[in-house]
C-alpha positions in Angstrom: 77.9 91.7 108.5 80.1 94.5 109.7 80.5 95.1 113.4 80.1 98.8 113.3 78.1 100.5 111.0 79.8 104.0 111.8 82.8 105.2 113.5 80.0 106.6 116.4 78.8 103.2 117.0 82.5 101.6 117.4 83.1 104.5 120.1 80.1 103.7 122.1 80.9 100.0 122.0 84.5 101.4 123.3 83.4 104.0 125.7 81.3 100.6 127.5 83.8 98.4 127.6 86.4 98.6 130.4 89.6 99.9 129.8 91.4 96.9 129.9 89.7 95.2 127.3 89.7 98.6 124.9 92.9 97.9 122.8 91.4 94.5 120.8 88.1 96.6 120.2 90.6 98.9 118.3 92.7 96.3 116.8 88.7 94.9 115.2 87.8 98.3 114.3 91.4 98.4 111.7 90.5 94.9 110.9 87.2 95.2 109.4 87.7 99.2 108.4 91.7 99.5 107.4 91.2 103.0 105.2 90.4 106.5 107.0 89.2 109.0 107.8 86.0 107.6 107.7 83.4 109.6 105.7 79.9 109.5 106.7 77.7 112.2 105.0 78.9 115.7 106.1 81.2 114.0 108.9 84.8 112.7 108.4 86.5 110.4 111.2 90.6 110.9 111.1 92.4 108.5 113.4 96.3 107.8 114.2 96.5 104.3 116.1 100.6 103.6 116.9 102.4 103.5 120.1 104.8 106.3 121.1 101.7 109.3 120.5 101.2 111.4 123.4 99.6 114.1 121.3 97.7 113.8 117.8 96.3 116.4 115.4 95.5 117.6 112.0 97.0 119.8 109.7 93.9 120.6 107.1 94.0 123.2 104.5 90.7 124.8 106.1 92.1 125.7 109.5 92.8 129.1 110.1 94.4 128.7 113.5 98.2 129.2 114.3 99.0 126.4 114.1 96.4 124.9 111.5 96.0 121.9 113.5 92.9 120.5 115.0 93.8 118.3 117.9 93.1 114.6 118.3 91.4 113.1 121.6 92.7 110.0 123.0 90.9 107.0 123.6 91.6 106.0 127.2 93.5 102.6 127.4 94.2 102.3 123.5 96.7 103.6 121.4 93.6 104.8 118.9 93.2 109.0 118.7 90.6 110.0 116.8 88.8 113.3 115.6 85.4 113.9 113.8 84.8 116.7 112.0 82.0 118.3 109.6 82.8 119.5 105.7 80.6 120.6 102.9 80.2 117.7 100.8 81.7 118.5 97.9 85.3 119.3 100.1 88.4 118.1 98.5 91.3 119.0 100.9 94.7 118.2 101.9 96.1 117.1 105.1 98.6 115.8 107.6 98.7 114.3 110.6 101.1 115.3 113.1 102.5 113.4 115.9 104.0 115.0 119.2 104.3 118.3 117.8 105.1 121.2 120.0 102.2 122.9 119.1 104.1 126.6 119.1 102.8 129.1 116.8 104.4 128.8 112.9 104.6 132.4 112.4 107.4 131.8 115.2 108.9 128.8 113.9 112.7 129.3 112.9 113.0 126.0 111.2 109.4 124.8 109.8 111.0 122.4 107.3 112.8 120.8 110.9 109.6 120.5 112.3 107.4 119.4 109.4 109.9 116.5 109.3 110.3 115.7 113.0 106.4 115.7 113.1 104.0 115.8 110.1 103.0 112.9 108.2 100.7 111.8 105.4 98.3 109.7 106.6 99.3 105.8 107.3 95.4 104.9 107.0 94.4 106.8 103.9 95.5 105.3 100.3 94.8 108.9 98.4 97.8 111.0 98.4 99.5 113.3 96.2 103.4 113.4 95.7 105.0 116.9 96.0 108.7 117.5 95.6 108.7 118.4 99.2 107.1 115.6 100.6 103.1 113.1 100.2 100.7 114.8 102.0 97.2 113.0 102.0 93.9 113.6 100.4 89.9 113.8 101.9 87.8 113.5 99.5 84.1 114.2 100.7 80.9 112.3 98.5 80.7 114.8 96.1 84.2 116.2 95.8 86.1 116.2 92.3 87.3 112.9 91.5 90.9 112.5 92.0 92.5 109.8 89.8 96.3 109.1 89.0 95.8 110.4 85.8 99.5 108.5 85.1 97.9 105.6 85.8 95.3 105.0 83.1 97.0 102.0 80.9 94.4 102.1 78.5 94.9 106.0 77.5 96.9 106.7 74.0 100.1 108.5 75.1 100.9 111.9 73.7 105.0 112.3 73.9 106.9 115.0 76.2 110.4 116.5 75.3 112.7 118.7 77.7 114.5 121.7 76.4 116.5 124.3 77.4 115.5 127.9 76.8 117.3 131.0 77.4 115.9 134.7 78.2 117.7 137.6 77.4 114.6 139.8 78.4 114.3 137.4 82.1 118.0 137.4 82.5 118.4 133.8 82.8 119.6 130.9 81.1 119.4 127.3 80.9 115.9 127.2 82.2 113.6 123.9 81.6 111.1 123.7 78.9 108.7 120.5 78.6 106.6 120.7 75.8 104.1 118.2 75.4 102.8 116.6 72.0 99.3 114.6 71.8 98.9 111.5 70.5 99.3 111.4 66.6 101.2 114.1 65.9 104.4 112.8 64.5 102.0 110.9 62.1 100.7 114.0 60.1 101.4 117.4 59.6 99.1 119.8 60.5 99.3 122.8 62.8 98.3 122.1 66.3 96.3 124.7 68.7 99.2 125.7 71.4 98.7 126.3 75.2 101.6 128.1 77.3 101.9 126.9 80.8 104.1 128.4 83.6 104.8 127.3 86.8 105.9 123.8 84.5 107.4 122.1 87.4 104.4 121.7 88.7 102.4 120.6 85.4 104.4 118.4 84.3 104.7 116.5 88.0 102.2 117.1 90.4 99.6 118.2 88.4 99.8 115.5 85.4 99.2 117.9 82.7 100.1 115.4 80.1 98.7 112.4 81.8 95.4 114.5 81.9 95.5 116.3 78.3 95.5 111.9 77.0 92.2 111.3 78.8 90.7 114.1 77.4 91.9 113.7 74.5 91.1 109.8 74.0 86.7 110.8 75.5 86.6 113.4 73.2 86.3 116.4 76.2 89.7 118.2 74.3 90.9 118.6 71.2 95.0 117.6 70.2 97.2 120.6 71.7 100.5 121.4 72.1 101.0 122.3 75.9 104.6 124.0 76.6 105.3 124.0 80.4 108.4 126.7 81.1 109.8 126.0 84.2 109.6 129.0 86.9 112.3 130.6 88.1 113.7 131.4 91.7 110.2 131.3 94.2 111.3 134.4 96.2 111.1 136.5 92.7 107.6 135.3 92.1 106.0 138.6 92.3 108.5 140.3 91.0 108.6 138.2 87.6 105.1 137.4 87.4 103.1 140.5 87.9 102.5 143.0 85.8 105.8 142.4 84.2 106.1 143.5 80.8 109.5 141.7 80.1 107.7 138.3 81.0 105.0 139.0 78.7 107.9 140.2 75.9 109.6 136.7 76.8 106.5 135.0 76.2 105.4 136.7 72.6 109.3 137.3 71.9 111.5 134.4 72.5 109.2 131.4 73.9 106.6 132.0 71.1 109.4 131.8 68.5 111.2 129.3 69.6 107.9 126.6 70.0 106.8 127.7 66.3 110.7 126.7 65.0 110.5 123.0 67.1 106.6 122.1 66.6 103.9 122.8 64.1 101.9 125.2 66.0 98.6 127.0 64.7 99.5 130.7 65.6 95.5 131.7 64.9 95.0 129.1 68.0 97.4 130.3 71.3 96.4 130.4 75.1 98.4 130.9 78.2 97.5 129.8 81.8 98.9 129.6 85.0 98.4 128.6 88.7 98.5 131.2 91.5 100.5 133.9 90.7 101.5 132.6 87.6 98.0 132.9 86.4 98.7 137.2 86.9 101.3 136.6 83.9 99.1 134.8 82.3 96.3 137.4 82.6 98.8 140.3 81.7 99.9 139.2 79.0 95.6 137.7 77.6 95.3 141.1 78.2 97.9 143.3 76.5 97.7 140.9 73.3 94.1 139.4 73.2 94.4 138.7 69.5 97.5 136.7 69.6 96.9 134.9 73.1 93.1 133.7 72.6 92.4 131.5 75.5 93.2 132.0 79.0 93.2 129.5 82.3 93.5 131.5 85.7 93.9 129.4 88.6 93.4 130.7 91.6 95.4 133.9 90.8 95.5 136.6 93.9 93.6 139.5 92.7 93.0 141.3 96.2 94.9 141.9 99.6 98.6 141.7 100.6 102.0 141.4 98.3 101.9 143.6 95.4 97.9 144.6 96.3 98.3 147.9 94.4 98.6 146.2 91.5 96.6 143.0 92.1 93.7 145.3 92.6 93.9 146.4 89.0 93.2 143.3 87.3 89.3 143.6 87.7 89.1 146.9 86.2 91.5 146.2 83.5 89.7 143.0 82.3 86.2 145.5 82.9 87.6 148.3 80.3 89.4 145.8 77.7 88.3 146.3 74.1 88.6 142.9 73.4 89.3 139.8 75.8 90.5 136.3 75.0 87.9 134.3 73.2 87.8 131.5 76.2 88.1 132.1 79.9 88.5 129.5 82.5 88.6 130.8 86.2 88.6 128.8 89.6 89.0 129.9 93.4 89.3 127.8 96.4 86.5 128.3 98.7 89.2 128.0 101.8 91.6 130.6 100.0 91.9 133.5 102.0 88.7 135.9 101.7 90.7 139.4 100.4 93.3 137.9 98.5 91.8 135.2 97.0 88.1 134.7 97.3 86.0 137.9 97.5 88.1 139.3 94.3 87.6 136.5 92.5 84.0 136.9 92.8 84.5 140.5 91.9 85.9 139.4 88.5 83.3 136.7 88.2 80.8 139.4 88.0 82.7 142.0 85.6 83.2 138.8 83.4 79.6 136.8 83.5 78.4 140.1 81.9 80.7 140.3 78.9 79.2 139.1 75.6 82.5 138.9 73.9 83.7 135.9 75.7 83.1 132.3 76.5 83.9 132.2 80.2 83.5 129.8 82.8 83.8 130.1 86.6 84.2 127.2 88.8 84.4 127.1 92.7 86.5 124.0 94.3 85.9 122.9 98.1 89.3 122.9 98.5 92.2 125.7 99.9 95.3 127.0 98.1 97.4 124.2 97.0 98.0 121.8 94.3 95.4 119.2 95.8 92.6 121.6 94.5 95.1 122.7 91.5 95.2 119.4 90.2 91.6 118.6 90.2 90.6 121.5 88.2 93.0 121.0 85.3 90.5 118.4 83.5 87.8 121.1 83.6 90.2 124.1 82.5 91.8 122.1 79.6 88.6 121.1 78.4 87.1 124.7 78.6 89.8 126.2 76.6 90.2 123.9 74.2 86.6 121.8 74.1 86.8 118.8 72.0 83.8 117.7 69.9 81.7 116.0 73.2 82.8 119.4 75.4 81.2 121.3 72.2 77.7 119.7 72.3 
């Protein structure tokens, strides 16, 4: 039988015992309960237990705080700090824990990536984490949270192939730029045409987000039919805005020269075309859903900023443009954070929720994630946006 039947029970025991005799009550406690934080209901326990700490917190997504962390309290005579704090059940979030940090305001940090490395880590205790090409950062997953599988871990999944090409822009002005195109399983083993689904931001689909790893599942239960999924590779982050919104040369790129180029490599059905994105990418893909709504038929919006701050004036647009369209995409998939920041993210999004829940002219679907703005909550929505835009035959009855 365990010893402790909650992490408040352990620290009662603890709080008893004298001060002395503290350290082997914490050394039991990672015994028989190795894997934080420790969810119980609503309430999640996050602990750092090493020598050498003389100040412990959290970096969560959902702290709004400069800095974002929520401190740790030490338990007298032990090396175990500890923190217990309340989520909404369904919370799926992404943290660190940071050790020693100065604790000095980030908006006045001149070297954050310094810093993050001196002091943040992913959790030692927790086993669910998510690689980045910056660095792990670990994963709380609350009862009723989204599951979150490595999707490149399924060994019983039929495999769908991925090629890397180069692609050149003479309406981006760049060359050279990375182009994974996925193909599901089967297709070199017939020829027909295959639905197609434009992706940018492909850096991050094809790693951390494991769009081909996820389109297999899907594919194998049924939830999605066989598409081609092209992932084009973003370009320099500080020209983000710039190139992705409102830009009619990235939407000419996309009809003009990427379009082409995937129907010369890969049988693609061009009655069957959608375009997606994550953030900022997803403004592309709205822009260009919404120039060419006939050509580009499904669209996947993932957390795109629609409301305050860089580029607002034309952010601001997007709900009255998708309001007074003529025609919109066939299928819609759309998803917010509920920790995304309220005007830029959050309160527009359930501006456009509304404008689009009324149209008859499209399937839409909305979905809501307990998590913030990152690739944690990113990555857990693909399944459901895949299988929106292109159902399979269970998704369909």
């Amino acid at each position: 039988m365990p010893k402790w039947s909650s992490f408040e029970r352990f620290l009662a025991d603890a709080l008893e015992t004298p001060l002395e005799q503290r350290q082997p009550l914490v050394n039991a406690l990672l015994r028989e309960h190795p894997n934080f934080p420790w969810v119980e209901g609503r309430k999640a326990t996050f602990i750092y237990a090493r020598s050498g700490a003389k100040s412990v917190a959290v970096n969560l997504d959902n702290v709004k705080s400069d800095p974002p962390f929520v401190p740790m309290q030490n338990l007298a005579g032990t090396s175990l700090w500890y923190v217990t704090l309340t989520f909404q059940e369904d919370d799926l979030l992404d943290y660190l824990i940071v050790v020693n940090d100065p604790m000095t305001p980030i908006a006045q940090e001149r070297d954050i990536v310094q810093r993050i490395k001196n002091f943040w880590m992913a959790d030692p205790y927790n086993p669910i984490r998510m690689k980045t090409q910056q660095m792990d950062v670990s994963v709380l997953r609350m009862s009723a949270a989204r599951s979150f599988p490595d999707w490149a871990k399924l060994s019983r999944v039929p495999k769908g192939r991925v090629f890397e090409h180069q692609i050149n822009s003479a309406q981006l002005n760049f060359t050279g730029r990375k182009l994974w195109v996925y193909t599901p399983p089967g297709y070199e083993h017939n020829k027909q045409a295959y639905p197609l689904l434009i992706l940018n931001d492909g850096q991050w689909a094809i790693g951390t987000m494991q769009i081909p790893h996820v389109a297999d599942a899907l594919i194998k239960h049924g939830r999605m039919r066989p598409v081609i999924i092209a992932m084009i590779q973003s370009g320099d982050q500080s020209d983000r805005i710039k190139t992705y919104v409102s830009n009619d040369r990235h939407y000419f790129f996309t009809l003009t020269e990427l379009l082409p180029f995937l129907q010369a490599q890969y049988r693609v059905d061009p009655t069957n075309l959608g375009v997606g994105g994550v953030a900022v990418s997803a403004i592309a893909a709205a822009h260009a859903a919404l120039l060419n709504p006939a050509v580009f038929s499904q669209l996947i919006m993932l957390s795109p900023p629609l409301g305050k701050g860089i580029a607002e004036e034309l952010l601001e647009t997007y709900a009255t443009r998708f309001d007074q369209a003529r025609l919109l995409p066939r299928r819609i998939f759309q998803s917010v954070g509920r920790y995304e920041a309220r005007s830029r993210f959050y309160n527009p999004a359930q501006t456009l929720r509304q404008i689009l829940e009324k149209r008859a002219d499209t399937a839409y679907k909305y979905a809501e994630l307990g998590s913030g703005h990152g690739l944690v909550g990113f990555r857990s929505i693909v399944p459901e946006a895949l299988s929106w835009a292109y159902p399979g035959e269970v998704s369909a009855t």
